[in-house]
PyMOL Python script that loads the backbone (N, CA, C, O; Angstrom):
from pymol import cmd

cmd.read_pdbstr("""\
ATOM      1  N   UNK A   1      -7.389  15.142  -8.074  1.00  0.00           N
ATOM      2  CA  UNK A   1      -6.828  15.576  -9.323  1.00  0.00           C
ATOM      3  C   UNK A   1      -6.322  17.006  -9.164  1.00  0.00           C
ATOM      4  O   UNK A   1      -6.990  17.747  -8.442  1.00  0.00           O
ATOM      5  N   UNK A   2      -5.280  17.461  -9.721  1.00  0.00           N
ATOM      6  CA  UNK A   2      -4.803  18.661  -9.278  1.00  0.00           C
ATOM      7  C   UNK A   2      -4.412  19.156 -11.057  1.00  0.00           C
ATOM      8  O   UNK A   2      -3.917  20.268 -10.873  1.00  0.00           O
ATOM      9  N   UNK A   3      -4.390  18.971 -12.219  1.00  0.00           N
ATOM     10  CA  UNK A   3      -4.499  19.605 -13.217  1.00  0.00           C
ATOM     11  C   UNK A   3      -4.917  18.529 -14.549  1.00  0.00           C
ATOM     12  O   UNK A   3      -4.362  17.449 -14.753  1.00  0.00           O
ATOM     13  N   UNK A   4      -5.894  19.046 -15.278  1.00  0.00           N
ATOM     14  CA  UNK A   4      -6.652  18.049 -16.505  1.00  0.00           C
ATOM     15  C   UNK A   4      -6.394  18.965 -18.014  1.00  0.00           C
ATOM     16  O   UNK A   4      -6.917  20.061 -18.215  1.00  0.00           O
ATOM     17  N   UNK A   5      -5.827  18.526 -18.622  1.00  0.00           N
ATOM     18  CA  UNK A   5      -5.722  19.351 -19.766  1.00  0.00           C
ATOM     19  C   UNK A   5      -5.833  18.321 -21.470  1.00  0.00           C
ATOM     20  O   UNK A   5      -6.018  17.117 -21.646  1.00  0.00           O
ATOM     21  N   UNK A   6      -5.639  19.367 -22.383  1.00  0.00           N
ATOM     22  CA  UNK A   6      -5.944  18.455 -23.701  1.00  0.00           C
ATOM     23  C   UNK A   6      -4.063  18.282 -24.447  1.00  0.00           C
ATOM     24  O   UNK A   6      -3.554  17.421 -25.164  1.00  0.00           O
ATOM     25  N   UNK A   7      -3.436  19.757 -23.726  1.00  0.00           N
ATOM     26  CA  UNK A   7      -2.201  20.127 -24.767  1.00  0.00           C
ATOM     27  C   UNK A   7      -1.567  19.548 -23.794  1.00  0.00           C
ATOM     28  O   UNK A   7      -1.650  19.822 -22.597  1.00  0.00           O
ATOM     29  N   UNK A   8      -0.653  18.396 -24.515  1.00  0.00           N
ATOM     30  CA  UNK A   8       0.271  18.009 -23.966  1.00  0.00           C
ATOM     31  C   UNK A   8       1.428  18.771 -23.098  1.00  0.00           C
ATOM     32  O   UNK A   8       1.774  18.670 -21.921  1.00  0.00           O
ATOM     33  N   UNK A   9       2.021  19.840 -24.549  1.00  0.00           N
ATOM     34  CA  UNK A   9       2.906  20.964 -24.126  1.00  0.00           C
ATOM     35  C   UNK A   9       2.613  21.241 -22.426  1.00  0.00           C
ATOM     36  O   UNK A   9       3.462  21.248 -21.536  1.00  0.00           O
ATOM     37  N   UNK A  10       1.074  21.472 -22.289  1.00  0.00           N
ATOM     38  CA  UNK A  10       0.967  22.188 -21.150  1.00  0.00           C
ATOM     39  C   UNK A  10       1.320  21.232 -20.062  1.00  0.00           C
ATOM     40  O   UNK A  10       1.828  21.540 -18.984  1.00  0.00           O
ATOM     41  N   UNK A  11       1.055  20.259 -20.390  1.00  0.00           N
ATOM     42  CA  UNK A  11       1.207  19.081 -19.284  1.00  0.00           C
ATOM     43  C   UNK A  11       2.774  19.242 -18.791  1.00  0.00           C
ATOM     44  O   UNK A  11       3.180  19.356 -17.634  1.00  0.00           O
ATOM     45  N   UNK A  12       3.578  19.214 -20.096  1.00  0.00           N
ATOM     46  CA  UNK A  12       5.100  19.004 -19.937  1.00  0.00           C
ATOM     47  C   UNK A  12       5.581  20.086 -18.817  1.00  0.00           C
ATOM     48  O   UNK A  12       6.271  19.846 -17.826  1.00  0.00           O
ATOM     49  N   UNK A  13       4.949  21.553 -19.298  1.00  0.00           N
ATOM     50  CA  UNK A  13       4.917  22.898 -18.519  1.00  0.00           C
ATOM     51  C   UNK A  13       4.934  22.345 -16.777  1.00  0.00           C
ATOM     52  O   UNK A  13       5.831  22.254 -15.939  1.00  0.00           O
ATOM     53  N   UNK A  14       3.335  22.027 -16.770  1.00  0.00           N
ATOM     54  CA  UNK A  14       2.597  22.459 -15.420  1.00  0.00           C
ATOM     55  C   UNK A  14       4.245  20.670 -14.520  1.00  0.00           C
ATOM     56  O   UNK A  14       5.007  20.796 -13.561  1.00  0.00           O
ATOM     57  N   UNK A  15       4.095  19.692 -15.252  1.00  0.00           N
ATOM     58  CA  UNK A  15       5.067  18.816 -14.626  1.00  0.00           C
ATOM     59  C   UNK A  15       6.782  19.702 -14.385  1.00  0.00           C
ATOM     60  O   UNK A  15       7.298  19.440 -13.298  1.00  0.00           O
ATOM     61  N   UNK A  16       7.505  20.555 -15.204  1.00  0.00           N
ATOM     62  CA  UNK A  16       8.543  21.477 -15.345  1.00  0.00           C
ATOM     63  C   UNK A  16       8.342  21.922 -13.811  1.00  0.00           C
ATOM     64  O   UNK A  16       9.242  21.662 -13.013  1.00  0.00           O
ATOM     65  N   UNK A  17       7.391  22.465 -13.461  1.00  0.00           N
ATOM     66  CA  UNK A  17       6.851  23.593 -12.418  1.00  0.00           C
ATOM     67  C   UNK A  17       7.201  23.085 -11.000  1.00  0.00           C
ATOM     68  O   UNK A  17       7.688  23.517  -9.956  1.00  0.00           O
ATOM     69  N   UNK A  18       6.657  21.852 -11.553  1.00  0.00           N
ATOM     70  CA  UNK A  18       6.331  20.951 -10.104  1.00  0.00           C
ATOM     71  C   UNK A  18       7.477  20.524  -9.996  1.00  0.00           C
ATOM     72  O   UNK A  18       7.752  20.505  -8.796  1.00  0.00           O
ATOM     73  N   UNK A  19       8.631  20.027 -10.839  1.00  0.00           N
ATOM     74  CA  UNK A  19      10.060  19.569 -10.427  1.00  0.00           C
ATOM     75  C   UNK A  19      10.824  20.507 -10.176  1.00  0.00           C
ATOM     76  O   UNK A  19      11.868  20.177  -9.613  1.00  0.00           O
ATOM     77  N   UNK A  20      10.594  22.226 -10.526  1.00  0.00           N
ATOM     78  CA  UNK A  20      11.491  23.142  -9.845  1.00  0.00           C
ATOM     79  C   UNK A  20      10.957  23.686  -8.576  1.00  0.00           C
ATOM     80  O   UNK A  20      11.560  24.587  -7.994  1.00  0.00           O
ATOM     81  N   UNK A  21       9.701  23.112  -8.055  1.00  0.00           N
ATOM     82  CA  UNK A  21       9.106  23.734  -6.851  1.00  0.00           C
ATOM     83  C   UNK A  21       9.414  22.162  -5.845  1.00  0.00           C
ATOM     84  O   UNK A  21       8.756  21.902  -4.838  1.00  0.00           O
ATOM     85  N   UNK A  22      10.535  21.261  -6.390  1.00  0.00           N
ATOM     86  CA  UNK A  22      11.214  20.446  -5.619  1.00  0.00           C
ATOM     87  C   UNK A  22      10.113  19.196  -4.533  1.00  0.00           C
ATOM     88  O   UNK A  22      10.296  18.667  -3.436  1.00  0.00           O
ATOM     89  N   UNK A  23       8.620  19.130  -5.887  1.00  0.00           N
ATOM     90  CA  UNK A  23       7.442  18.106  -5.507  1.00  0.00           C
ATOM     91  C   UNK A  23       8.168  16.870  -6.019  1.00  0.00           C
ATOM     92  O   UNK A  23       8.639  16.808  -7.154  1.00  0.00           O
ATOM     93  N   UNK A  24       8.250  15.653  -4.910  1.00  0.00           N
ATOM     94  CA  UNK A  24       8.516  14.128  -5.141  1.00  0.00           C
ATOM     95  C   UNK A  24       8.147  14.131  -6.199  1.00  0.00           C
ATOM     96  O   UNK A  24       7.313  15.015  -6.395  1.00  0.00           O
ATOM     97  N   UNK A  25       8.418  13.425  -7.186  1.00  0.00           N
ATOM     98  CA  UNK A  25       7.980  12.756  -8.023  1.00  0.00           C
ATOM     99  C   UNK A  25       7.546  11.413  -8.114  1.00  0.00           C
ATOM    100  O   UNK A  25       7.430  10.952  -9.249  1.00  0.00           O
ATOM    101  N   UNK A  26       7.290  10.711  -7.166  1.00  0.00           N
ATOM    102  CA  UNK A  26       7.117   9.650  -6.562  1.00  0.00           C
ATOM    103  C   UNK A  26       5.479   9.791  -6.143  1.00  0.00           C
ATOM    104  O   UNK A  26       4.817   8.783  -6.389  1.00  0.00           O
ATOM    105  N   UNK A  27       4.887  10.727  -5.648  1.00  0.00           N
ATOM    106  CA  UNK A  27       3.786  11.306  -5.318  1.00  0.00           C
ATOM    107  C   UNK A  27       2.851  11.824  -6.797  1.00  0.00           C
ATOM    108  O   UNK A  27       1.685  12.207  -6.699  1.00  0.00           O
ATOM    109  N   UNK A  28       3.535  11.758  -8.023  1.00  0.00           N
ATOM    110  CA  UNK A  28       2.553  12.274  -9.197  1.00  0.00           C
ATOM    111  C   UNK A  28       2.357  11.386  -9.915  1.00  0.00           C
ATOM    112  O   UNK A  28       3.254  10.575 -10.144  1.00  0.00           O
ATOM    113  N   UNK A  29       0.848  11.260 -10.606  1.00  0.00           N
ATOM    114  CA  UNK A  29       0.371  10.693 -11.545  1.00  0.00           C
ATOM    115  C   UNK A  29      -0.091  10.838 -12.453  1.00  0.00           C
ATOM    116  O   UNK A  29      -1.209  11.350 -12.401  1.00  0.00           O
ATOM    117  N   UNK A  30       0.567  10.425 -14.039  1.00  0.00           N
ATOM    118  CA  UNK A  30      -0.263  11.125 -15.166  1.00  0.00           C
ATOM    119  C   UNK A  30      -1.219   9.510 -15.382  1.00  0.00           C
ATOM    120  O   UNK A  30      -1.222   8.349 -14.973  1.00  0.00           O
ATOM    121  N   UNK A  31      -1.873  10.328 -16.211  1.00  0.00           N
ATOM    122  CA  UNK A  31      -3.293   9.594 -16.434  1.00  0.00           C
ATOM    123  C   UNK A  31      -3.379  10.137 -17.904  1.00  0.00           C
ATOM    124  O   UNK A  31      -3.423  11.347 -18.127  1.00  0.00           O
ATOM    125  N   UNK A  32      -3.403   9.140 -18.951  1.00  0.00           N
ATOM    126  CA  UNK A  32      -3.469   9.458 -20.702  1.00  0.00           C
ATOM    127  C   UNK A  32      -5.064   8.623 -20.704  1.00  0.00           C
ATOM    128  O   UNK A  32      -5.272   7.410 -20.659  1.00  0.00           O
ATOM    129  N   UNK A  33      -5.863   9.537 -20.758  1.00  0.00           N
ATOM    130  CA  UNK A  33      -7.560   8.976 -21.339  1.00  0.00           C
ATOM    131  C   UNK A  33      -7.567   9.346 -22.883  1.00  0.00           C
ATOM    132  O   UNK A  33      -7.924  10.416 -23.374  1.00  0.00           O
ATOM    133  N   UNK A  34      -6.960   7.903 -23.720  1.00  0.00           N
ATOM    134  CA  UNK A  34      -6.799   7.763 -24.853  1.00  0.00           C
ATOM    135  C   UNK A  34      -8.097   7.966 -25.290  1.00  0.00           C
ATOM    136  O   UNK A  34      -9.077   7.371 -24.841  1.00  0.00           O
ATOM    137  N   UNK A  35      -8.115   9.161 -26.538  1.00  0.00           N
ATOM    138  CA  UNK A  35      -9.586  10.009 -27.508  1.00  0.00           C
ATOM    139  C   UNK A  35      -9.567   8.558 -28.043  1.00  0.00           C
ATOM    140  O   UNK A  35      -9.000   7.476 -27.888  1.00  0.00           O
ATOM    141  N   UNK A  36     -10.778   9.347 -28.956  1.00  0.00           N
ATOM    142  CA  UNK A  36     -11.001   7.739 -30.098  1.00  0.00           C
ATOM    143  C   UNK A  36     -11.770   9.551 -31.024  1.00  0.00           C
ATOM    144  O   UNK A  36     -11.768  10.728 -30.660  1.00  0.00           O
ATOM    145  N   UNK A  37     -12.252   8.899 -32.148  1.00  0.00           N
ATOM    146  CA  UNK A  37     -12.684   9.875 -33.030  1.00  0.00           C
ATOM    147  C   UNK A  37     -13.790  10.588 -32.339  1.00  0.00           C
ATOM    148  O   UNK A  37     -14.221  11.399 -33.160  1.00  0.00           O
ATOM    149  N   UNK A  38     -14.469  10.683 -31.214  1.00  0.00           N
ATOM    150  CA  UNK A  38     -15.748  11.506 -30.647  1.00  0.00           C
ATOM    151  C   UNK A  38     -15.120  12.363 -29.602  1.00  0.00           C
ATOM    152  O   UNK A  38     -15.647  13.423 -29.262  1.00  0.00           O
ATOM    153  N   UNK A  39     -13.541  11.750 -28.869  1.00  0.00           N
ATOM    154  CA  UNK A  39     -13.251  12.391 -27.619  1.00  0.00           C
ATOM    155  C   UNK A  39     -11.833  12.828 -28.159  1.00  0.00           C
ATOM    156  O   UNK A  39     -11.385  12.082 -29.029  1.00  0.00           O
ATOM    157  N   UNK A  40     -11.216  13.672 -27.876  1.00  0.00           N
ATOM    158  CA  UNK A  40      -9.797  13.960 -27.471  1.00  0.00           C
ATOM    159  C   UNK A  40      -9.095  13.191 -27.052  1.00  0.00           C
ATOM    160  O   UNK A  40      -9.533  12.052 -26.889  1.00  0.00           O
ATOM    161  N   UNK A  41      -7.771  13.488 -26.719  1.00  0.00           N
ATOM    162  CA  UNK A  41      -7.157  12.596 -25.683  1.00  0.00           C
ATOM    163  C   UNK A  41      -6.766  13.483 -24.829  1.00  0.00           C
ATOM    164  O   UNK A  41      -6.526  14.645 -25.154  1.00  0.00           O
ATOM    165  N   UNK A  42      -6.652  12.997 -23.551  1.00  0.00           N
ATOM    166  CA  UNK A  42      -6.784  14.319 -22.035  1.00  0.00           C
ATOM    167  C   UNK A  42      -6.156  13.587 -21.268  1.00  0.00           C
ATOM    168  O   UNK A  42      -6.154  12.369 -21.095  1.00  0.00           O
ATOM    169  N   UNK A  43      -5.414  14.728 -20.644  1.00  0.00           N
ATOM    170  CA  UNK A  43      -4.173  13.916 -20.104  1.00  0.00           C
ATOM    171  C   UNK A  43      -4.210  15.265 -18.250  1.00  0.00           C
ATOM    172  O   UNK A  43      -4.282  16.465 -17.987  1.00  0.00           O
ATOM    173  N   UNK A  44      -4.071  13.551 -17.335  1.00  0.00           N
ATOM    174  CA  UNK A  44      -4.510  13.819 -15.974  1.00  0.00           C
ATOM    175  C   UNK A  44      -3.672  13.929 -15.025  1.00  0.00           C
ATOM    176  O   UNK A  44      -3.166  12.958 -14.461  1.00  0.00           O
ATOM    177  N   UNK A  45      -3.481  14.898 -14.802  1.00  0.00           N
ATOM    178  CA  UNK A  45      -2.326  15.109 -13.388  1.00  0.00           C
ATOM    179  C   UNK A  45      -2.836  14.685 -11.975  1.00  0.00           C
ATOM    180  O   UNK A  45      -3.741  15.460 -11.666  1.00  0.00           O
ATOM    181  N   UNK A  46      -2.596  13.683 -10.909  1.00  0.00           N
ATOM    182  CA  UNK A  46      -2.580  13.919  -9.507  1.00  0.00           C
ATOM    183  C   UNK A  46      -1.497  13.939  -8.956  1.00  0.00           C
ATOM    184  O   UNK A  46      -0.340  13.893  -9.374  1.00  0.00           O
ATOM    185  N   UNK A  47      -2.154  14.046  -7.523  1.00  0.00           N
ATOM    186  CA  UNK A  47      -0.715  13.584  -6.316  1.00  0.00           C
ATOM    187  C   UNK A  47      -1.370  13.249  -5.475  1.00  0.00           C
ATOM    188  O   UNK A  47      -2.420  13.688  -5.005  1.00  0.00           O
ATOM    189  N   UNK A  48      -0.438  12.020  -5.136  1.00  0.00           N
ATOM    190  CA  UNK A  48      -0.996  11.605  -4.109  1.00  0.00           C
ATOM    191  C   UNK A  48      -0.648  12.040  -2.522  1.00  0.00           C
ATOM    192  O   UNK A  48       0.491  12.290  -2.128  1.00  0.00           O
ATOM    193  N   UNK A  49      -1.764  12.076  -1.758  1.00  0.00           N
ATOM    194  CA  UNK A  49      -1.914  12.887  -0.574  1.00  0.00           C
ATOM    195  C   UNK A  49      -2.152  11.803   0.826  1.00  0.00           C
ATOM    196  O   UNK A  49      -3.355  11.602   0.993  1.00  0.00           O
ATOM    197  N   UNK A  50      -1.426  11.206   1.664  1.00  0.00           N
ATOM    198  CA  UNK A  50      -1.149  10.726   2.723  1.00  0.00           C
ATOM    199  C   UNK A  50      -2.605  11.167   3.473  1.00  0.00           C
ATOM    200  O   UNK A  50      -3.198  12.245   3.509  1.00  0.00           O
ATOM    201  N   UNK A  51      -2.822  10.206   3.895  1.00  0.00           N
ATOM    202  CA  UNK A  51      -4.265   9.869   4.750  1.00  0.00           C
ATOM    203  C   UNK A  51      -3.277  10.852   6.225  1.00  0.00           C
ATOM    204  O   UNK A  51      -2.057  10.882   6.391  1.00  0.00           O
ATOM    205  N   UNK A  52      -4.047  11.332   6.817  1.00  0.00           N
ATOM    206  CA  UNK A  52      -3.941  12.191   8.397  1.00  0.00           C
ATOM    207  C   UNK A  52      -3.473  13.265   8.495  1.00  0.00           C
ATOM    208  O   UNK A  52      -3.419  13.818   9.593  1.00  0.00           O
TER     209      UNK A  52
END
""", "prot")
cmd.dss("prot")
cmd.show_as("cartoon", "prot")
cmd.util.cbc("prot")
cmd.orient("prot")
């Protein structure tokens, strides 16, 4: 996992970052861990990283 946040905005940000620092996009994954009334909803950045 390389960034976990609650504000979307930021998500939109930290993804902005990563397409002007010219990262595949093919290699990223968001992840939406839909709240319910006890949790938030949190939203999960990876990339994926080639075995060797």
């Amino acid at each position: 996992m390389v960034f976990e946040t609650r504000d979307q905005g930021e998500l939109r940000a930290r993804l902005r970052s990563l397409r002007q620092a010219r990262v595949d996009e093919a290699t990223i994954r968001i992840d939406t861990l839909c709240g319910r009334l006890t949790q938030p909803t949190t939203y999960r950045l990876s990339r994926y990283v080639a075995d060797g």
